[in-house]
C-alpha positions as CSV (number, residue, x, y, z in Angstrom):
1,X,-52.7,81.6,99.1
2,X,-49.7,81.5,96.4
3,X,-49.9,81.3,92.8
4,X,-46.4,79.8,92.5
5,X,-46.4,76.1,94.0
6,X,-43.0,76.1,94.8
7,X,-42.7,78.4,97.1
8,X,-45.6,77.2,99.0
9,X,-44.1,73.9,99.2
10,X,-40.9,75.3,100.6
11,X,-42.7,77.5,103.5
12,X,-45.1,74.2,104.2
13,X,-41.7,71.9,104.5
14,X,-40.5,74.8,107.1
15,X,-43.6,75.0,108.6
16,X,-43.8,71.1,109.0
17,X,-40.9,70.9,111.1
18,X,-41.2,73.9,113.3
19,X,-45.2,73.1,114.1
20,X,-45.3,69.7,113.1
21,X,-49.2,68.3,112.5
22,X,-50.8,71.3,112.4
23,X,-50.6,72.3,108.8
24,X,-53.0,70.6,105.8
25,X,-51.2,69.1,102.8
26,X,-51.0,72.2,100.2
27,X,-53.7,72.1,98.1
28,X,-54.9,73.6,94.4
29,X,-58.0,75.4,93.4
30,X,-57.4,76.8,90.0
31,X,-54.2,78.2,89.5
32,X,-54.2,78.9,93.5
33,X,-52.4,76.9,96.0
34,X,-52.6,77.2,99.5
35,X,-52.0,76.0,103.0
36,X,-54.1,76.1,106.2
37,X,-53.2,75.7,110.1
38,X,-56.6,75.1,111.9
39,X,-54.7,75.0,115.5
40,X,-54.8,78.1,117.1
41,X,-51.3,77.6,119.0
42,X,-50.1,76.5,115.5
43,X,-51.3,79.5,114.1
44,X,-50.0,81.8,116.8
45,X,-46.6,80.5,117.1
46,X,-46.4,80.7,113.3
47,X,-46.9,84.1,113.2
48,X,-45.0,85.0,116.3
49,X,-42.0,83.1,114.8
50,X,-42.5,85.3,111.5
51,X,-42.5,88.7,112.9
52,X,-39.3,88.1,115.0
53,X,-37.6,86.6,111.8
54,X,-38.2,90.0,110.2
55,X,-41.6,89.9,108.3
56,X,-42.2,93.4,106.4
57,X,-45.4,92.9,104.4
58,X,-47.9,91.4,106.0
59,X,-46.4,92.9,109.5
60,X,-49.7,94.5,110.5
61,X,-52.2,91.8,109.4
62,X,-49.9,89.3,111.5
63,X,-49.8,91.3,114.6
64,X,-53.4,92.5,114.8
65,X,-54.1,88.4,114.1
66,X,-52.2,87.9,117.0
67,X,-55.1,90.2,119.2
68,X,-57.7,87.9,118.0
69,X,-59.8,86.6,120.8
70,X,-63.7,85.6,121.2
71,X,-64.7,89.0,122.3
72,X,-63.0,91.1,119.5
73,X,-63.8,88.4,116.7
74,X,-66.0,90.9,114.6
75,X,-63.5,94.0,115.5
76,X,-60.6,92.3,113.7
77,X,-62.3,90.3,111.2
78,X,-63.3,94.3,109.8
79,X,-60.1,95.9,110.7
80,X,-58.3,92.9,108.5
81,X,-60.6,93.2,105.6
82,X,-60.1,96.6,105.2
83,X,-56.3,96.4,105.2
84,X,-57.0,93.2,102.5
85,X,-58.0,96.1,100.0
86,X,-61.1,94.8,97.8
87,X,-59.9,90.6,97.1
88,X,-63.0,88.7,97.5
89,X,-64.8,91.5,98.7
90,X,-68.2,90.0,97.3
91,X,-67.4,86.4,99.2
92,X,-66.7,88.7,102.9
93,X,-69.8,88.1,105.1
94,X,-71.2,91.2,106.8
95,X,-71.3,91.0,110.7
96,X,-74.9,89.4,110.7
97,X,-73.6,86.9,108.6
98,X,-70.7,86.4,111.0
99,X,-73.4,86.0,113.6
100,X,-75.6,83.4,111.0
101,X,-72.8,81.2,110.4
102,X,-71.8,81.2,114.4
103,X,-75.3,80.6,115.3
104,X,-75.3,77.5,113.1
């Protein structure tokens, strides 16, 4: 998510032509834009290409995404919110709602 448009719409152009239809049209929800890849070899290649270009802030949430599998799901969802610090805290599902919305 970004609050300034612009620069959203400058790393989705980017993103377009280095992992072309993979990414959703940036989109607005209040004064919040943002952009999703839904393909995991979009997503993974994305992130892979950001941490060799140099990526300092997000560096440890990118490579512990990059450890993401079926069996460690739950592991790295928690390990990610906690270095999130407390944004949507109250919209985070608990493991047994992991498992709920799974089962469903």
């Amino acid at each position: 998510c970004q609050k300034n448009r612009h620069v959203l719409d400058s790393i989705a152009e980017f993103l377009h032509k280095e992992v072309p239809g993979k990414w959703s049209a940036v989109s607005n929800v209040n004064t919040v834009h943002s952009l999703v890849c839904s393909n995991l070899v979009g997503s993974r290649y994305t992130l892979q290409r950001m941490l060799s270009a140099g990526l300092c802030v997000k560096k440890a949430q990118a490579k512990l995404a990059l450890t993401l599998s079926r069996s460690n799901h739950l592991e790295v969802r928690e390990c990610m919110s906690r270095m999130s610090g407390n944004q949507s805290r109250h919209q985070r599902l608990d493991r047994q709602g992991v498992r709920r919305a799974c089962d469903i």
